[in-house]
N, C-alpha and C positions, 0 to 999 in steps of 0.2 A: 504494500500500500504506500510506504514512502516512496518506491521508486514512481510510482504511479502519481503522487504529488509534485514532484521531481518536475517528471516526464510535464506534463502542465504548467508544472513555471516557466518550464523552459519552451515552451509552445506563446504563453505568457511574453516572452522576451522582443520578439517579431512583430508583436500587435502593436502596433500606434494606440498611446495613452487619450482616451478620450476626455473631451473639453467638456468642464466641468458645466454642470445647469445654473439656471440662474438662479436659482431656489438656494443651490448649494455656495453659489458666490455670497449671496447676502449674509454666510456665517463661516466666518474665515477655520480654515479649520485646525489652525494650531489654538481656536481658543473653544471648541464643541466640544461637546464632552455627553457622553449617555448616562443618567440617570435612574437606578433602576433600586429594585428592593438588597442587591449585593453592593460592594462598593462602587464608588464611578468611575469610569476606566476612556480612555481618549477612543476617538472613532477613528475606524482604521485610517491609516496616513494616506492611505488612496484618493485621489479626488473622488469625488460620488459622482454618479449617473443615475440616470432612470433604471429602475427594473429592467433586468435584464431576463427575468421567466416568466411564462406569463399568469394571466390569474386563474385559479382553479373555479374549471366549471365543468359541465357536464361533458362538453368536448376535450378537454382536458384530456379527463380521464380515459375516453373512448380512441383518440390518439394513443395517449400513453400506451393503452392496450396494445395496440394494433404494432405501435414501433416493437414492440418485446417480440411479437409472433413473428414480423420480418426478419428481425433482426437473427433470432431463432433460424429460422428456412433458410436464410438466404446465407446464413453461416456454415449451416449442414449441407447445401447445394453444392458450395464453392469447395468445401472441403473436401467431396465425394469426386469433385472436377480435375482437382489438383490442389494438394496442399499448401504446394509454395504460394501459387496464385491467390490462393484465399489468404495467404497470411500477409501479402503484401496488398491486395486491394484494403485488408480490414486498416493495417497500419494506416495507408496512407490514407483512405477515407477518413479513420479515425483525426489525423494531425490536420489535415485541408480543415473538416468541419469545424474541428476549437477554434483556428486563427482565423476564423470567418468568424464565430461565436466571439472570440474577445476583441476582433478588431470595432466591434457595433459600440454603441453608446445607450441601447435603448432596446427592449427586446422588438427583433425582427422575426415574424412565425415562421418563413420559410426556413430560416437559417436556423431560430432555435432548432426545430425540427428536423432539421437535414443533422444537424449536432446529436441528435440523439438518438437518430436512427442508424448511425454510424456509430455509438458509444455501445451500441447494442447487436452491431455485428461486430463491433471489437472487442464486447464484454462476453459473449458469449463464444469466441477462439479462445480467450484467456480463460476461461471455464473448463472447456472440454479440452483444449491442449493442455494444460497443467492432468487431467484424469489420462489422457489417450497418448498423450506423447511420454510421460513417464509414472503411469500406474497408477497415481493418486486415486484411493477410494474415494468416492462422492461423498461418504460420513465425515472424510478429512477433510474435502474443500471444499463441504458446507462450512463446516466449524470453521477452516479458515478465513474465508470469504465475510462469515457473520462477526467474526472477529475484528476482520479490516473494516466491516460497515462501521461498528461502534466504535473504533480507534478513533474514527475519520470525525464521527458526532463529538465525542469526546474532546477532543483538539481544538474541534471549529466551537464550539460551547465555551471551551475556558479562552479560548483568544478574542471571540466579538458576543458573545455574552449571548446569544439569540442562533436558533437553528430555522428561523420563519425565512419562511420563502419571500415574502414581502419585504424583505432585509436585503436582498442581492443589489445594491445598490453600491458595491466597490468591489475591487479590483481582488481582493485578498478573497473576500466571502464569495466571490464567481468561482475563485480557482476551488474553493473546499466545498461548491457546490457540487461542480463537477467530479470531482474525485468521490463525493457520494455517491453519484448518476453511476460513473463507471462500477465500482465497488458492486453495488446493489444490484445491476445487472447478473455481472456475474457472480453473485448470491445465489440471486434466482434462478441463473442455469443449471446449475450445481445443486440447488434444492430441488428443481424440479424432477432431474435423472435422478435426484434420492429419492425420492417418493414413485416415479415410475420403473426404476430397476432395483434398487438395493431392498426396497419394504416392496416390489414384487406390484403395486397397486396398478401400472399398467398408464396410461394417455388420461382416456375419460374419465378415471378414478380421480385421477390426478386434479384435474379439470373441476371436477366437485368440491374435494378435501379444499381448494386454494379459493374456489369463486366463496364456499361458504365463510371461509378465514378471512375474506373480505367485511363479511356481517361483523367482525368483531371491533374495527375502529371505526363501522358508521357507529355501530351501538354503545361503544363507550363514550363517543365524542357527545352523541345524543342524551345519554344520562349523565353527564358529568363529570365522566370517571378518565376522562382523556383531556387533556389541552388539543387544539384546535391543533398544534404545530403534531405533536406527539401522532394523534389519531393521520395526520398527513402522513408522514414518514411511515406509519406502518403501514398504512394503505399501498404507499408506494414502493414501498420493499414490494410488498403483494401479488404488484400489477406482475409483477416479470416471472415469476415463477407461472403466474396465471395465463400471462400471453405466449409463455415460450409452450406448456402445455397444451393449449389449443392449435398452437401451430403444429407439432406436435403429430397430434393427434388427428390431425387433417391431411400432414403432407405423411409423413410415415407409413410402410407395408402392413398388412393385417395380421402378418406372423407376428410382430412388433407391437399388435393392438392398435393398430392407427386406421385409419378411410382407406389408405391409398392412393390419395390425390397426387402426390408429389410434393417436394419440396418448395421447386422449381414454382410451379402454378400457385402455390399456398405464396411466394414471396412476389410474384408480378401481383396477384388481386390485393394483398395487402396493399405494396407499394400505392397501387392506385387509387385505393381507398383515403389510405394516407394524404396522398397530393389532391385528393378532392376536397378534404376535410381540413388542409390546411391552407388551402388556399379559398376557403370561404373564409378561416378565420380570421386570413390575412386582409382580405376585400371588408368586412364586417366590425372589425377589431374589438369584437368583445370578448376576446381570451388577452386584452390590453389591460394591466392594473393602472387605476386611476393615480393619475398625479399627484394626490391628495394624498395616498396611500404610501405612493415609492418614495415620495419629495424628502423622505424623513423616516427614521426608525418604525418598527412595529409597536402596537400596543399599548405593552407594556414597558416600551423606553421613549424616552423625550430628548430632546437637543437642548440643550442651557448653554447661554452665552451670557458673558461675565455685567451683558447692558439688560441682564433678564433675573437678574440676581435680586 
């Protein structure tokens, strides 16, 4: 996982630093500071921007899905095709999408999403090659992978003090965004072949056990037993295990417990699912969080400046 932090700063390094908003010129930022119920701690040194993810709604989530299944297929296609090929399309799409993703100022749908549809054919080679290129059982690189997820929460929590999505507003909290994105990817590829080969459950089993796991951060978010940020994150750990299943389960042989469709076909229909649905979001822009929202911390943090005192 540090190398994977690493690998992103140094992606990081390429990208033209974006000009600050005017919201964020009006408060210099050697004197901001975030105020919260722990001590107050300086806002990251990065100039701020607009949100750069965008906001959670219903198509959100229905993309999110859908990139996990592609990301799925068209990872098992390439690799069925030629190994070498798929590990150098994955890289390379993977590195083009971040420096397209950090070079923006503001979140763009096409580009987020080209970013993490590529995070998810790159998450999911570093999944199955770490199991197929050198024997790792999927109980290991579950546990490892869920290990690198809460490393990555752990880090980005004690350094900007907030893990809301509504917070990706600098340079530092983009990069420990993305190093989750990736991570929890390949979580979920690794959980998912745990639950379809190692406990024996099979695709569609699979498919059940993850979509009902879903019920569990609507339902705690809904009675109160979840923060709004907490019930996000496990929902989204979720999608990937869920979406790589269904793909899964769709492109996969019948010896295998799968339809039979192919890999191949299960990754063109998503794709264009995908680019239908992101480019309404984009024409539409209500997967945009409001300025009102990104201009400034989440919540439960405030901006004080020394003339607010």
């Amino acid at each position: 996982m540090f190398h994977t932090h690493v690998g992103l700063a140094l992606v990081v390094r390429f990208c033209r630093e974006p000009a600050p908003s005017l919201a964020a010129s009006a408060v210099p930022l050697g004197e901001a500071f975030i105020t919260k119920a722990r001590p107050s701690v300086p806002v990251s040194r990065r100039q701020p921007f607009l949100a750069k993810v965008p906001e959670v709604t219903a198509i959100f989530w229905l993309i999110k899905v859908l990139t996990t299944g592609m990301g799925e297929a068209a990872s098992d296609d390439l690799a069925k095709r030629n190994l070498v090929l798929a590990a150098g399309v994955g890289l390379v799409g993977f590195l083009v999408s971040l420096w397209l993703q950090f070079r923006t100022d503001r979140y763009v749908a096409p580009v987020y999403w080209f970013a993490v549809s590529m995070v998810a054919v790159f998450g999911t080679m570093a999944a199955d090659g770490v199991h197929k290129a050198l024997g790792v059982p999927y109980v290991a690189t579950t546990i490892f992978y869920a290990a690198a997820v809460a490393a990555v929460f752990v880090l980005w929590d004690r350094r900007e003090h907030t893990l809301s999505i509504h917070s990706i507003v600098t340079r530092r909290r983009e990069i420990f965004y993305w190093s989750t994105v990736l991570a929890t990817f390949a979580l979920g590829t690794a959980a998912g072949d745990l639950t379809a080969f190692t406990l024996h459950l099979g695709y569609r089993t699979s498919v059940l056990v993850f979509a009902a796991a879903m019920l569990v951060p609507l339902i705690g978010w809904r009675a109160g037993w979840f923060s709004s940020v907490t019930a996000f994150w496990f929902a989204y750990v979720l999608t990937r295990p869920l979406g790589a299943s269904v793909a899964d389960w769709l492109g996969k042989p019948r010896s295998l417990s799968g339809l039979g469709y192919g890999d191949g076909p299960v990754t063109v229909v998503a794709t264009i699912l995908i680019a239908g649905l992101v480019a309404y979001a984009h024409s539409t822009g209500r997967d945009v969080q409001p300025e009102s929202v990104n201009a400034s911390p989440p919540d439960e943090e405030r901006v004080v400046t020394p003339h607010a005192r």
